[in-house]
Phi, psi and omega in degrees: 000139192232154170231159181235120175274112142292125145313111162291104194341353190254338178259337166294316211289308182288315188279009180260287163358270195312328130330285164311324198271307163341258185344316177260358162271007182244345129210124197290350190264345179255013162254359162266332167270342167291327175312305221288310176290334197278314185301337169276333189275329209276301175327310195290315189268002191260330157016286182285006218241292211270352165323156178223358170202169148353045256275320169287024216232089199263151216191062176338313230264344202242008179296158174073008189299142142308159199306119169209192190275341164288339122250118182321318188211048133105198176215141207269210183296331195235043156094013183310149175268128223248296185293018163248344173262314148334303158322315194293299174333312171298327181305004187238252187267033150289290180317331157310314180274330155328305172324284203307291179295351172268308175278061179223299194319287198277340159299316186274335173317302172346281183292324181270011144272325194307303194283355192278294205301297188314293188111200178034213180320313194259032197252260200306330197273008173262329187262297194312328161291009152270307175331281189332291192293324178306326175315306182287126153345140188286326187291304183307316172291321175327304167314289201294357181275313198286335169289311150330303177292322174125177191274101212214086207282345138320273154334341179281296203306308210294321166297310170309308153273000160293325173279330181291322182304317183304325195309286175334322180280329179262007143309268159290005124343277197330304184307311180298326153309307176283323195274341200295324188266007144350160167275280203296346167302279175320307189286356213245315185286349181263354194246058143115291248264173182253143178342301192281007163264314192286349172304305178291298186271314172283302194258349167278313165319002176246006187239351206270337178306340185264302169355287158331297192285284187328311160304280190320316187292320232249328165305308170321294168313321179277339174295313194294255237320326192264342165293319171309318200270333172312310199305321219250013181044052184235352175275234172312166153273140224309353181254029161236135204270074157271119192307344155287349195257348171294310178307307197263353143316277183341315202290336200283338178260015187339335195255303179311066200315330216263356175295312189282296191331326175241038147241349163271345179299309182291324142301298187314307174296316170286334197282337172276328158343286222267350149267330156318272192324310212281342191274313173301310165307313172304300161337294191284294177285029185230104177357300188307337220255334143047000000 
């Protein structure tokens, strides 16, 4: 005699709770960096809401002013309310650097699956051509794409993601190497099945958690990066408040601290966020790590 036990939504609902609450007393950095994300992400389209001036709206006479209850985080060289552009800013690179790592992410999946699977010739001239790009620092090419395309906050994205794709590709290849040769690979190949489904179906879904982890790490990175190259005038144009570019005004203003400061804070905060989660995710999806 057998019994079948079922979950009721309300005992699923609780065992997933509880399930959460485990996780997060197990790990307290990924719920600071996800609080840390909701809130910038939350922020961003709520702006024209949590603004408190103008963001383009220069007021000569109150310029270089400190943090006061008329402005929250000072003012720039040309009277800005720095904590109303520093909102804005995120509508600008957050969305970038995401951009950058979802299409970098898949372009390189792609591709570092094709060549682990396929093999042979077209294996090596795809890793050779990921070496060739991996050789150069990721910034210096970046700069050297985006000066070429011209100072673009497109063209930034469009660099960003060309240095960005090999990581992802010689990533999952390694994986795809190791899984192609797996018992259920093989067996899924003696009953039949075609290639591009054990390829698709089989064998990338056992490859995509390092992925996965690599992404979460590699937004942060892509955000400072891109903030790096706005720093260096190769992002946005110059009246746009994107925090790096908020950051290399400032520096010009160096003893007025609160001009760089709290658009580098605010880079900073995403960018240690978004390693809390890859560092926590990694914990959580890797046995070993346990």
């Amino acid at each position: 005699m057998s019994s079948t036990i079922s979950l009721t939504p309300a005992s699923a609902r609780r065992k997933a709770l509880n399930r959460a609450v485990y996780i997060a007393r197990r790990n307290p950095l990924l719920v600071i960096g996800a609080v840390v994300i909701f809130a910038w992400v939350l922020a961003a389209p709520l702006a024209p809401s949590l603004a408190t001036h103008d963001i383009l709206a220069q007021d000569i006479a109150s310029r270089l002013q400190p943090p006061s209850a008329a402005h929250l985080w000072g003012t720039d060289e040309l009277g800005r309310d720095i904590y109303s552009r520093v909102l804005f800013g995120a509508r600008i690179t957050i969305p970038a650097g995401v951009s950058v790592i979802i299409i970098g992410s898949l372009i390189g999946t792609v591709i570092g699956a094709v060549a682990g699977f396929v093999g042979g010739i077209w294996d090596e001239v795809i890793m050779r051509l990921t070496e060739l790009f991996m050789a150069f620092p990721t910034i210096i090419l970046a700069m050297a794409i985006t000066a070429a395309l011209g100072p673009d906050i497109r063209n930034a994205i469009i660099a960003l993601v060309v240095v960005w794709w090999p990581s992802y590709a010689r990533l999952v290849r390694g994986m795809v190497l190791k899984v192609k040769q797996m018992e259920y690979v093989e067996a899924a190949a003696c009953l039949g099945a075609p290639r591009a489904y054990i390829l698709w179906r089989t064998v990338l879904p056992n490859c995509i958690a390092p992925a996965i982890i690599l992404t979460t790490l590699d937004i942060g990175n892509a955000i400072l990066t891109f903030a790096g190259l706005s720093f260096l005038g190769l992002g946005p144009e110059p009246t746009s408040p994107e925090w790096g570019r908020m950051v290399a005004v400032g520096i010009d203003y160096f003893d007025q601290w609160w001009t760089w400061l709290f658009p580098g804070m605010a880079i900073a905060s995403l960018v240690i966020a978004f390693n809390f989660i890859g560092d926590s995710l990694r914990d959580l999806l890797d046995p070993r790590m346990r």
